[in-house]
MARFIBA-999096 format. One line per field, with one value per residue (C-alpha): residue number from 1; residue in three letters; x, y, z. Coordinates in steps of 0.001 Angstrom, whole numbers. Layout:
<pts>
i: NUM|...
aa: ALA|...
x: X|...
y: Y|...
z: Z|...
</pts>
This chain:
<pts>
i: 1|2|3|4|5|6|7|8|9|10|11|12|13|14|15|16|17|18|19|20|21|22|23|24|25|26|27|28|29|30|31|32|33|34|35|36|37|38|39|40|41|42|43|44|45|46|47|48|49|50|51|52|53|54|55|56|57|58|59|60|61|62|63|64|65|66|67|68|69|70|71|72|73|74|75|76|77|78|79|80|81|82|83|84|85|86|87|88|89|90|91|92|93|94|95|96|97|98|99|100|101|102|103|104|105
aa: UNK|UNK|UNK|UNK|UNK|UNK|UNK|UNK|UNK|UNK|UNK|UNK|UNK|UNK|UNK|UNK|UNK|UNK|UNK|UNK|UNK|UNK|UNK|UNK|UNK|UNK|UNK|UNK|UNK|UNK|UNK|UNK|UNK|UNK|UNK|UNK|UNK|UNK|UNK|UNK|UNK|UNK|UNK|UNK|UNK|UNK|UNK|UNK|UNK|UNK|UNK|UNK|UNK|UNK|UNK|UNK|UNK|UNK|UNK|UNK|UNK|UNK|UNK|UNK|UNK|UNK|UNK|UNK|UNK|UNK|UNK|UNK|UNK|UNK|UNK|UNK|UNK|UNK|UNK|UNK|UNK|UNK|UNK|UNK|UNK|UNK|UNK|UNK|UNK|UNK|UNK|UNK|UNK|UNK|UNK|UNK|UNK|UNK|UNK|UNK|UNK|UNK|UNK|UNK|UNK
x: 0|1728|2001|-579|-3126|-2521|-2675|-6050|-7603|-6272|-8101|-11024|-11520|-10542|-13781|-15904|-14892|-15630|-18310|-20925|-21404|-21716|-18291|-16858|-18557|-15701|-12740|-14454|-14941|-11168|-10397|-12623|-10821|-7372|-9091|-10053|-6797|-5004|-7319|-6678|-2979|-3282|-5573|-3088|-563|-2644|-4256|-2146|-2602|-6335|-9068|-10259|-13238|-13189|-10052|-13339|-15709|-12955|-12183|-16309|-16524|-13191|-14826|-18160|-16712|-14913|-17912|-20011|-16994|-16296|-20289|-21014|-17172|-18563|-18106|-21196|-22672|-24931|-24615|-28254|-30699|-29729|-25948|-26533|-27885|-25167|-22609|-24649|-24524|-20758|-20298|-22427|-19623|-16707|-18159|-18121|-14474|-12739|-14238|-13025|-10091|-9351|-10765|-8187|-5613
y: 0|3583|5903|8199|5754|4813|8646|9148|6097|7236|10430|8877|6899|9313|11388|7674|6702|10307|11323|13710|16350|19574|20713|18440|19949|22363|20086|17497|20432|20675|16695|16270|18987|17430|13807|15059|16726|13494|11477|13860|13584|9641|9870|11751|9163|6523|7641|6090|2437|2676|1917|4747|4823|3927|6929|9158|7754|8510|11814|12351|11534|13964|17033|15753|15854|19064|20985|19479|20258|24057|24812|22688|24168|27644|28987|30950|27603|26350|22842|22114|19808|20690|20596|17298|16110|16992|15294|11960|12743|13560|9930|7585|9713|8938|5298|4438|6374|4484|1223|2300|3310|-264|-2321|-520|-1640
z: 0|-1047|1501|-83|130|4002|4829|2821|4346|7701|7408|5868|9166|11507|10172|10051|13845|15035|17599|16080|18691|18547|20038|17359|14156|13609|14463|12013|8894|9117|9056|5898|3863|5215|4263|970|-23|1122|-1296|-3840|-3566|-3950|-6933|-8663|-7971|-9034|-11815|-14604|-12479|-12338|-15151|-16770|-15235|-11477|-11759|-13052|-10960|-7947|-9066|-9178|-5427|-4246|-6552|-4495|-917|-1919|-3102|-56|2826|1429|1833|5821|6453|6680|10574|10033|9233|12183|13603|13170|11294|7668|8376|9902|7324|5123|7443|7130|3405|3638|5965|3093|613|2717|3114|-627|-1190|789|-430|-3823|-2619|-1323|-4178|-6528|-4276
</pts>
């Protein structure tokens, strides 16, 4: 396993085993854009060693998480309902990543 890909799935489960309180909602926002960085890093190591298409449908899932983590990473944003439901959105994102991140492997 390449270095890249143990960090990313490090930071992938440091987000999955996490407690989802409200005194962690900040601390969390700044693991997933560390996470996603880190699985962006390995994807661009990767690339030429993966299929054409589970490297797109990978890349699909970091622009995803991205996208999702800048808008619930907002500290204006409040820890309620809706961002909550993002997170679980963010988790079931996370979930499958990883899983294609180890089936490539």
């Amino acid at each position: 396993m390449s270095i890249r890909r143990a960090r990313a799935l490090r930071r992938i489960d440091t987000i999955l085993t996490a407690d989802l309180r409200p005194e962690a909602a900040y601390p969390l926002r700044a693991r997933l854009g560390r996470a996603s960085l880190a699985a962006a890093e390995w994807l661009d190591e990767e690339r030429r060693t993966l299929s054409a298409g589970d490297a797109a449908a990978i890349a699909a899932m970091i622009r995803t998480l991205k996208s999702t983590s800048r808008r619930i990473m907002q500290p204006s944003e409040p820890f309620d309902s809706v961002w909550q439901a993002q997170w679980h959105e963010v988790l079931e994102l996370l979930t499958d990543l990883r899983r294609r991140m180890t089936q490539t492997a």
